[in-house]
C-alpha positions, 0 to 999 in steps of 0.5 A: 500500500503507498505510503500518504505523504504528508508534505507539512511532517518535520525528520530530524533529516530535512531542514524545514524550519524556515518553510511556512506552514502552508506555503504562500499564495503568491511569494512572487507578488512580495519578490516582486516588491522587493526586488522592484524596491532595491532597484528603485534604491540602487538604480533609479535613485541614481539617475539624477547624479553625478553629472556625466562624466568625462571621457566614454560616459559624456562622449556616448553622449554627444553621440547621442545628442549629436541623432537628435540635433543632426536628425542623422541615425545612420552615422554618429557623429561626436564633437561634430566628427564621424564616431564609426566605432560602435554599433547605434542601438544605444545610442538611439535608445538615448536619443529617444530618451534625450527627446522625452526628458531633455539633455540631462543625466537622467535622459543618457542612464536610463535605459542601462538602469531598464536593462539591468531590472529587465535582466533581473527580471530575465534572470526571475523567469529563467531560474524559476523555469529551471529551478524554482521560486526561491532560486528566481528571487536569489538570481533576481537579487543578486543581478541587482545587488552585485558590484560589477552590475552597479559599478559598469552601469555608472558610465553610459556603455552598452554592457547591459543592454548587450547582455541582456539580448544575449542572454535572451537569445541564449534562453530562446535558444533552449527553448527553440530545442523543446519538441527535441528535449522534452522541455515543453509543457504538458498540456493542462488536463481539461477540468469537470465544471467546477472543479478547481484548478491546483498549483502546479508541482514538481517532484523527483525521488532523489535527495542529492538531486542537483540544484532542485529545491523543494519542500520534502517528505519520505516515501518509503526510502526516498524523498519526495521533494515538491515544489508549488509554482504560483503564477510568476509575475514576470512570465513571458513565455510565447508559445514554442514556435515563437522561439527561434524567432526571438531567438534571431531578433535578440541575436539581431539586436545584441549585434546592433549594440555590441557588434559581430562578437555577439555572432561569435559568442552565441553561435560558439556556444550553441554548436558546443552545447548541441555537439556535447548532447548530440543534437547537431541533427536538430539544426532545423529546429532554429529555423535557420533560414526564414530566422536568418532572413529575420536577422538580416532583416533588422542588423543588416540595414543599418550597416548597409546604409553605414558603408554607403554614407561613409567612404573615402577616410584615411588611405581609402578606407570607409566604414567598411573596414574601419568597423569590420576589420579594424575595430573587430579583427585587429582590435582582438589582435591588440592592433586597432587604431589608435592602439589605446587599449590595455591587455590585463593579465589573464589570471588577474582577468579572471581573478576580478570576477570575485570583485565583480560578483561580490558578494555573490561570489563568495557562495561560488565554492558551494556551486564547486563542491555541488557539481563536485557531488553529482559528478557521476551523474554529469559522466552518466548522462554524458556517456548515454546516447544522448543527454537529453534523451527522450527515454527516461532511465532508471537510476542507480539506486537511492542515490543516483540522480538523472534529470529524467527519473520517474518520478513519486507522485503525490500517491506515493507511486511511481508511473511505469515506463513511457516514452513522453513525459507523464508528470510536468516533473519529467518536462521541468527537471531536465530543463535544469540540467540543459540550463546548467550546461548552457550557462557554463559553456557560455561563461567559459567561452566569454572568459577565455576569448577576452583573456586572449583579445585586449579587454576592459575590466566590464568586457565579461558583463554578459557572463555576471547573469549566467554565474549568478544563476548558477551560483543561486541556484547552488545556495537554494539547493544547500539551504534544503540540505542538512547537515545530517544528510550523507556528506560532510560538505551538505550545509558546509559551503554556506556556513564557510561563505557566511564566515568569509563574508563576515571576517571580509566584512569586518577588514573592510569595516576595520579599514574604514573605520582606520581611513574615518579616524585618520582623517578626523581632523581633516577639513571638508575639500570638496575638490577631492581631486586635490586630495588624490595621490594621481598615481596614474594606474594603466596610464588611466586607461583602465577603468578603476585606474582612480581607485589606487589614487585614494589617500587618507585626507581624502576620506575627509571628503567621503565620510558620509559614504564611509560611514554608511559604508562602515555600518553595512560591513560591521552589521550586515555579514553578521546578522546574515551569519546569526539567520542563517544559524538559525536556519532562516534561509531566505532571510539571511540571503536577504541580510546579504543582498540588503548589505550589498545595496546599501554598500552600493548606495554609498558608493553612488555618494562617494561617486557624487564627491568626485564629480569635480574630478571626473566630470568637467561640467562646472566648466561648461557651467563657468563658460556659461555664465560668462556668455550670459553677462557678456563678458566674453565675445559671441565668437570666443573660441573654446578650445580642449586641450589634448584627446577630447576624451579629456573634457568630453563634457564640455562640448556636451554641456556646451551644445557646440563642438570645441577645437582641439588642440593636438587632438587627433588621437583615440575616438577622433582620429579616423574620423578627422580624416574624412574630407568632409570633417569639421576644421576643429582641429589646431596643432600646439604650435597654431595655438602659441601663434594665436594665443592673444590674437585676434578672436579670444581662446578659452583653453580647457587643461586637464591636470595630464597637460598642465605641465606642458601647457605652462611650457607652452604659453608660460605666464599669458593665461588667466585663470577662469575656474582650477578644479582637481588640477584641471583648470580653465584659461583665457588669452586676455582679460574679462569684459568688464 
C-alpha cells in the first residue's frame, strides 16, 4: 500500500524550519516588491547624479545628442566628427530618451538602469523555469545587488543592454530545442465544471538531486521533494514556435549594440552545447533560414546604409573596414587604431570576477563542491546516447540522480515506463540540467576569448547573469540540505561563505573605520581631486585606474559614504551569519543582498564627491555664465586641450563642438580624416601663434597637460575656474 505523504511532517533529516506552514499564495507578488524596491534604491535613485562624466560616459553622449540635433541615425557623429566605432542601438535608445526628458543625466542612464531590472527580471523567469521560486528571487537579487552590475552601469556603455539580448537569445535558444528535449509543457488536463484548478508541482525521488529545491517528505526510502509554482509575475513565455524567432531578433539586436562578437559568442556556444548532447541533427529546429532572413532583416540595414554614407577616410578606407576589420579583427589582435587599449593579465582577468560578483561570489565554492557531488551523474548522462534523451532511465539506486527519473507522485507511486513525459516533473527537471550546461559553456567561452583579445575590466558583463544563476541556484539547493544528510560538505559551503563574508566584512569595516579616524581632523575639500595621490594606474586607461589614487585626507571628503559604508560591513555579514544559524534561509540571503545595496548606495555618494574630478561640467557651467553677462565675445573660441576624451563634457554641456588642440588621437582620429570633417582641429604650435590674437581662446587643461601647457604659453593665461588640477584659461582679460 503507498505510503500518504504528508508534505507539512518535520525528520530530524530535512531542514524545514524556515518553510511556512502552508506555503504562500503568491511569494512572487512580495519578490516582486522587493526586488522592484532595491532597484528603485540602487538604480533609479541614481539617475539624477553625478553629472556625466568625462571621457566614454559624456562622449556616448554627444553621440547621442549629436541623432537628435543632426536628425542623422545612420552615422554618429561626436564633437561634430564621424564616431564609426560602435554599433547605434544605444545610442538611439538615448536619443529617444534625450527627446522625452531633455539633455540631462537622467535622459543618457536610463535605459542601462531598464536593462539591468529587465535582466533581473530575465534572470526571475529563467531560474524559476529551471529551478524554482526561491532560486528566481536569489538570481533576481543578486543581478541587482552585485558590484560589477552597479559599478559598469555608472558610465553610459552598452554592457547591459548587450547582455541582456544575449542572454535572451541564449534562453530562446533552449527553448527553440523543446519538441527535441522534452522541455515543453504538458498540456493542462481539461477540468469537470467546477472543479478547481491546483498549483502546479514538481517532484523527483532523489535527495542529492542537483540544484532542485523543494519542500520534502519520505516515501518509503526516498524523498519526495515538491515544489508549488504560483503564477510568476514576470512570465513571458510565447508559445514554442515563437522561439527561434526571438531567438534571431535578440541575436539581431545584441549585434546592433555590441557588434559581430555577439555572432561569435552565441553561435560558439550553441554548436558546443548541441555537439556535447548530440543534437547537431536538430539544426532545423532554429529555423535557420526564414530566422536568418529575420536577422538580416533588422542588423543588416543599418550597416548597409553605414558603408554607403561613409567612404573615402584615411588611405581609402570607409566604414567598411574601419568597423569590420579594424575595430573587430585587429582590435582582438591588440592592433586597432589608435592602439589605446590595455591587455590585463589573464589570471588577474579572471581573478576580478570575485570583485565583480561580490558578494555573490563568495557562495561560488558551494556551486564547486555541488557539481563536485553529482559528478557521476554529469559522466552518466554524458556517456548515454544522448543527454537529453527522450527515454527516461532508471537510476542507480537511492542515490543516483538523472534529470529524467520517474518520478513519486503525490500517491506515493511511481508511473511505469513511457516514452513522453507523464508528470510536468519529467518536462521541468531536465530543463535544469540543459540550463546548467548552457550557462557554463557560455561563461567559459566569454572568459577565455577576452583573456586572449585586449579587454576592459566590464568586457565579461554578459557572463555576471549566467554565474549568478548558477551560483543561486547552488545556495537554494544547500539551504534544503542538512547537515545530517550523507556528506560532510551538505550545509558546509554556506556556513564557510557566511564566515568569509563576515571576517571580509569586518577588514573592510576595520579599514574604514582606520581611513574615518585618520582623517578626523581633516577639513571638508570638496575638490577631492586635490586630495588624490594621481598615481596614474594603466596610464588611466583602465577603468578603476582612480581607485589606487585614494589617500587618507581624502576620506575627509567621503565620510558620509564611509560611514554608511562602515555600518553595512560591521552589521550586515553578521546578522546574515546569526539567520542563517538559525536556519532562516531566505532571510539571511536577504541580510546579504540588503548589505550589498546599501554598500552600493554609498558608493553612488562617494561617486557624487568626485564629480569635480571626473566630470568637467562646472566648466561648461563657468563658460556659461560668462556668455550670459557678456563678458566674453559671441565668437570666443573654446578650445580642449589634448584627446577630447579629456573634457568630453564640455562640448556636451556646451551644445557646440570645441577645437582641439593636438587632438587627433583615440575616438577622433579616423574620423578627422574624412574630407568632409569639421576644421576643429589646431596643432600646439597654431595655438602659441594665436594665443592673444585676434578672436579670444578659452583653453580647457586637464591636470595630464598642465605641465606642458605652462611650457607652452608660460605666464599669458588667466585663470577662469582650477578644479582637481584641471583648470580653465583665457588669452586676455574679462569684459568688464
Amino acid at each position: 500500500m503507498p505510503t500518504q505523504i504528508n508534505p507539512h511532517q518535520r525528520y530530524p533529516e530535512q531542514d524545514t524550519s524556515d518553510m511556512p506552514a502552508t506555503p504562500p499564495t503568491h511569494p512572487g507578488r512580495r519578490h516582486l516588491l522587493i526586488l522592484l524596491g532595491l532597484w528603485l534604491a540602487i538604480f533609479f535613485a541614481s539617475l539624477f547624479s553625478p553629472p556625466l562624466l568625462d571621457d566614454a560616459d559624456a562622449t556616448h553622449a554627444q553621440a547621442a545628442r549629436a541623432i537628435v540635433t543632426t536628425n542623422d541615425w545612420v552615422t554618429l557623429h561626436v564633437n561634430g566628427i564621424r564616431y564609426l566605432e560602435k554599433p547605434p542601438l544605444p545610442y538611439w535608445l538615448v536619443a529617444l530618451s534625450f527627446r522625452l526628458f531633455g539633455f540631462n543625466t537622467f535622459a543618457v542612464h536610463l535605459p542601462s538602469a531598464l536593462a539591468v531590472l529587465a535582466l533581473a527580471a530575465l534572470g526571475y523567469h529563467w531560474s524559476r523555469r529551471a529551478f524554482d521560486e526561491r532560486t528566481a528571487f536569489y538570481t533576481a537579487l543578486a543581478t541587482l545587488t552585485s558590484t560589477g552590475t552597479f559599478l559598469f552601469t555608472r558610465i553610459f556603455i552598452p554592457e547591459a543592454l548587450f547582455s541582456l539580448f544575449l542572454a535572451y537569445a541564449l534562453y530562446t535558444f533552449l527553448h527553440s530545442l523543446q519538441p527535441a528535449t522534452n522541455l515543453s509543457s504538458r498540456p493542462e488536463p481539461e477540468r469537470s465544471a467546477g472543479e478547481v484548478e491546483r498549483p502546479t508541482t514538481r517532484t523527483t525521488t532523489n535527495p542529492g538531486a542537483p540544484f532542485v529545491t523543494a519542500s520534502s517528505s519520505r516515501v518509503g526510502s526516498h524523498e519526495a521533494h515538491t515544489t508549488t509554482q504560483p503564477p510568476e509575475p514576470w512570465a513571458l513565455n510565447p508559445g514554442p514556435s515563437h522561439h527561434p524567432y526571438l531567438m534571431w531578433t535578440a541575436l539581431a539586436l545584441a549585434v546592433l549594440t555590441k557588434g559581430l562578437v555577439a555572432l561569435i559568442f552565441f553561435f560558439a556556444t550553441a554548436t558546443l552545447y548541441l555537439a556535447l548532447t548530440r543534437q547537431l541533427n536538430q539544426w532545423r529546429r532554429l529555423k535557420p533560414f526564414t530566422g536568418l532572413a529575420l536577422f538580416l532583416a533588422i542588423a543588416a540595414p543599418w550597416h548597409i546604409l553605414a558603408s554607403l554614407r561613409n567612404t573615402a577616410g584615411e588611405n581609402g578606407h570607409g566604414f567598411a573596414w574601419f568597423y569590420f576589420i579594424n575595430e573587430h579583427v585587429l582590435r582582438f589582435l591588440g592592433r586597432r587604431i589608435p592602439r589605446d587599449y590595455n591587455k590585463l593579465p589573464t589570471t588577474l582577468y579572471w581573478s576580478l570576477h570575485l570583485i565583480w560578483l561580490f558578494p555573490w561570489s563568495l557562495f561560488a565554492p558551494a556551486a564547486l563542491i555541488q557539481a563536485w557531488r553529482h559528478r557521476s551523474t554529469w559522466q552518466q548522462h554524458m556517456g548515454g546516447p544522448s543527454l537529453l534523451s527522450r527515454q527516461p532511465r532508471e537510476t542507480e539506486g537511492a542515490g543516483g540522480f538523472s534529470p529524467l527519473n520517474k518520478p513519486t507522485t503525490e500517491a506515493g507511486f511511481s508511473p511505469g515506463p513511457s516514452s513522453t513525459p507523464t508528470t510536468k516533473a519529467e518536462a521541468s527537471i531536465p530543463f535544469t540540467t540543459h540550463t546548467i550546461l548552457l550557462l557554463t559553456l557560455f561563461s567559459a567561452l566569454v572568459a577565455v576569448f577576452f583573456s586572449l583579445s585586449t579587454n576592459q575590466e566590464y568586457y565579461t558583463f554578459p557572463i555576471y547573469l549566467p554565474l549568478l544563476i548558477l551560483i543561486t541556484a547552488a545556495i537554494a539547493q544547500a539551504e534544503q540540505t542538512s547537515p545530517l544528510n550523507p556528506g560532510p560538505w551538505a550545509l558546509n559551503p554556506l556556513l564557510l561563505a557566511h564566515i568569509a563574508f563576515t571576517t571580509l566584512g569586518l577588514a573592510i569595516a576595520a579599514a574604514l573605520a582606520s581611513g574615518l579616524y585618520a582623517a578626523r581632523h581633516e577639513p571638508f575639500i570638496p575638490d577631492i581631486g586635490t586630495l588624490l595621490a594621481h598615481r596614474g594606474v594603466g596610464d588611466y586607461t583602465l577603468s578603476m585606474s582612480h581607485f589606487f589614487d585614494l589617500t587618507g585626507p581624502s576620506f575627509a571628503a567621503l565620510r558620509l559614504p564611509a560611514v554608511l559604508a562602515l555600518a553595512a560591513f560591521t552589521l550586515g555579514p553578521a546578522i546574515a551569519l546569526t539567520l542563517r544559524l538559525k536556519r532562516h534561509h531566505e532571510a539571511a540571503t536577504l541580510t546579504i543582498a540588503l548589505t550589498s545595496a546599501a554598500f552600493l548606495i554609498a558608493a553612488h555618494l562617494a561617486l557624487a564627491r568626485f564629480a569635480p574630478m571626473l566630470s568637467s561640467k562646472n566648466f561648461a557651467d563657468k563658460i556659461t555664465q560668462l556668455r550670459a553677462e557678456h563678458r566674453i565675445e559671441p565668437a570666443t573660441k573654446i578650445l580642449l586641450f589634448g584627446d577630447q576624451s579629456f573634457g568630453s563634457s564640455i562640448p556636451f554641456y556646451l551644445e557646440d563642438p570645441a577645437f582641439l588642440v593636438d587632438g587627433r588621437s583615440s575616438s577622433m582620429l579616423f574620423g578627422s580624416t574624412f574630407p568632409d570633417a569639421l576644421p576643429i582641429f589646431v596643432t600646439s604650435q597654431q595655438l602659441v601663434h594665436q594665443w592673444g590674437h585676434g578672436t579670444p581662446n578659452i583653453l580647457f587643461v586637464p591636470a595630464e597637460k598642465r605641465a606642458e601647457v605652462d611650457r607652452l604659453l608660460g605666464p599669458h593665461q588667466i585663470i577662469l575656474e582650477e578644479t582637481s588640477g584641471k583648470a580653465l584659461i583665457i588669452d586676455r582679460p574679462l569684459m568688464p
